[in-house]
Structures are given as C-alpha cells and as structure tokens.
C-alpha positions as CSV (number, residue, x, y, z in Angstrom):
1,X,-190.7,-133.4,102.6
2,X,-190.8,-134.4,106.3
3,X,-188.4,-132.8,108.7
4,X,-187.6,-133.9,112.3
5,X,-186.5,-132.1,115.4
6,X,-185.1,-133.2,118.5
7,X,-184.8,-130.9,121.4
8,X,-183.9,-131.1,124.8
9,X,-187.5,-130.0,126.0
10,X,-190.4,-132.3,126.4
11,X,-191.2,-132.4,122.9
12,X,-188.2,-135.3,121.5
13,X,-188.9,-135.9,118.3
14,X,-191.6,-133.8,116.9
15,X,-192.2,-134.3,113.1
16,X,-193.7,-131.8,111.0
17,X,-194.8,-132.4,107.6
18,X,-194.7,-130.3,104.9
19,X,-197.2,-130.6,102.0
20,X,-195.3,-128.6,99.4
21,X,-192.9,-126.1,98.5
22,X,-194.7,-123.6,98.6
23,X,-195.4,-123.6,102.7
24,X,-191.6,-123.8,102.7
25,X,-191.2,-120.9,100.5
26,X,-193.9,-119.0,102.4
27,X,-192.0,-119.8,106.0
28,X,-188.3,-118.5,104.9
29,X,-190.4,-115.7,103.1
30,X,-192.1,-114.4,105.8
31,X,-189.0,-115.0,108.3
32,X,-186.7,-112.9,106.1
33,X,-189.3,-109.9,105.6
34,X,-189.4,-109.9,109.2
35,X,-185.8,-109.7,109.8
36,X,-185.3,-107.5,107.0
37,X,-188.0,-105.0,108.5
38,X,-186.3,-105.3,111.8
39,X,-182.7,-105.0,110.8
40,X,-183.5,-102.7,107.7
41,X,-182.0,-99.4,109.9
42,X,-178.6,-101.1,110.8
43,X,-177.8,-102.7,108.0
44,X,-179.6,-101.5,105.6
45,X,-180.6,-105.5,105.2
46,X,-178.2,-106.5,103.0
47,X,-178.2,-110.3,104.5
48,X,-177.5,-111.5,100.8
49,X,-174.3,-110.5,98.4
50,X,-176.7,-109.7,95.6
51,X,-178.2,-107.2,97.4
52,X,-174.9,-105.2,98.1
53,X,-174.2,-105.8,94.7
54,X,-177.2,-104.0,92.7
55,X,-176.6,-101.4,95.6
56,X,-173.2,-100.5,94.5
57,X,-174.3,-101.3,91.1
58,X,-176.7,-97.9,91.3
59,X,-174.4,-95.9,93.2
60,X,-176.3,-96.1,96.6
61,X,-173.1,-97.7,98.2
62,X,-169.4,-97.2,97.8
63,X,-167.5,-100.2,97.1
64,X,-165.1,-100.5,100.1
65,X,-168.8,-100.5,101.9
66,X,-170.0,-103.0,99.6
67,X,-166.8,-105.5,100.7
68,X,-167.6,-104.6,103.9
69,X,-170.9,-106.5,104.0
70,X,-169.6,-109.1,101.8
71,X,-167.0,-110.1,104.4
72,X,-169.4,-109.9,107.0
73,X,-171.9,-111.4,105.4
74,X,-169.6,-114.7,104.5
75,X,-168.2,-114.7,107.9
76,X,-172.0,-114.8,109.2
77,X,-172.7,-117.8,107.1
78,X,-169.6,-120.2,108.3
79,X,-170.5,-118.7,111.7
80,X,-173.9,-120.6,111.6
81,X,-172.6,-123.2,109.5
82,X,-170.2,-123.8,112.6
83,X,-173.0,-123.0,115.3
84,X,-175.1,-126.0,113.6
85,X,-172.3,-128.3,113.3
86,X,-172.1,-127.7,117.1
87,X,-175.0,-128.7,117.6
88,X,-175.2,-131.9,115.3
89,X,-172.3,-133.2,117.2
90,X,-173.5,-133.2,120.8
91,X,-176.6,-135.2,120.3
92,X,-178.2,-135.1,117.2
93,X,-180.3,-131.9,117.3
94,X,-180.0,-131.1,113.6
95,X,-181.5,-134.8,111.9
96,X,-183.5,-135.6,109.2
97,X,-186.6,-137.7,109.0
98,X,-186.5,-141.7,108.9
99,X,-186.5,-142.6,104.9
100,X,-184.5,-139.1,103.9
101,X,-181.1,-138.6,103.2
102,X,-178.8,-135.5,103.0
103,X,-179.5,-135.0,99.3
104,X,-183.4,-135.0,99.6
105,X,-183.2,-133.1,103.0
C-alpha cells in the first residue's frame, strides 16, 4: 500500500511505501507498546474495550470502573475521528495516494 502525506512544512507531499503488512503491523505495534508503557500507571492502559472487559471479567476491576473507561474510551475515538476530520477539511492533510481509494486505503 502507498500512503501520502501533505503537511504544511517543506516536505508537501512525501510518499512512503509500504512493502507489506507486516511493517504496518510492526509500526502500530510498537506505537501502542510505547504508549501503553507510558500511560500503563494512569490508566492502567486500557485504550481498547476488550481490555476493560477481561479486567472486569477476572475481578481486577469493578464494573462501574469498567463503564468508566468504556465511555471514555468511545468519547476518545469520535474525538480523533472529529480532530482528523478537522483537518481533512482545511486543505487536505489526511489523503490517500494517486490510484487508491477509501476502501483500499
């Protein structure tokens, strides 16, 4: 897959090219152990429902805790849903390479 970037920098336009899945896979990997390790003492790192879940599952959370972080947790995803939609519509920042569309990208 290719994906293309536009910023407001000197680089307009960079493409990066992506040989295979599994350097995607690797990338969003090692991005969330990172933010996990940092955010592991706030949080506890529940960033994904199924996590809070198996925690209340085996008793290591109650379950007004566990609809806690699911509330927060859905409210952080339509905020950067809305944060890149911001972004989309004043100038393009979020594209996709020449030859993909929406449902290969």
């Amino acid at each position: 897959a290719v994906v293309s970037t536009q910023s407001t920098g000197t680089k307009v336009g960079t493409t990066y090219t992506m040989n295979n899945n599994l350097e995607a896979a690797l990338g969003f990997g090692a991005a969330l152990a990172a933010t996990i390790h940092i955010f592991s003492d706030i949080s506890g790192s529940h960033f994904n429902p199924a996590v809070s879940l198996a925690m209340f599952v085996v008793q290591r959370i109650s379950l007004i805790r566990m609809l806690v972080y699911w509330i927060m947790q859905i409210l952080g995803t339509v905020l950067a849903v809305a944060i890149l939609d911001a972004l989309d519509r004043k100038g393009g920042y979020v594209t996709l390479a020449d030859g993909l569309d929406q449902g290969v990208g």
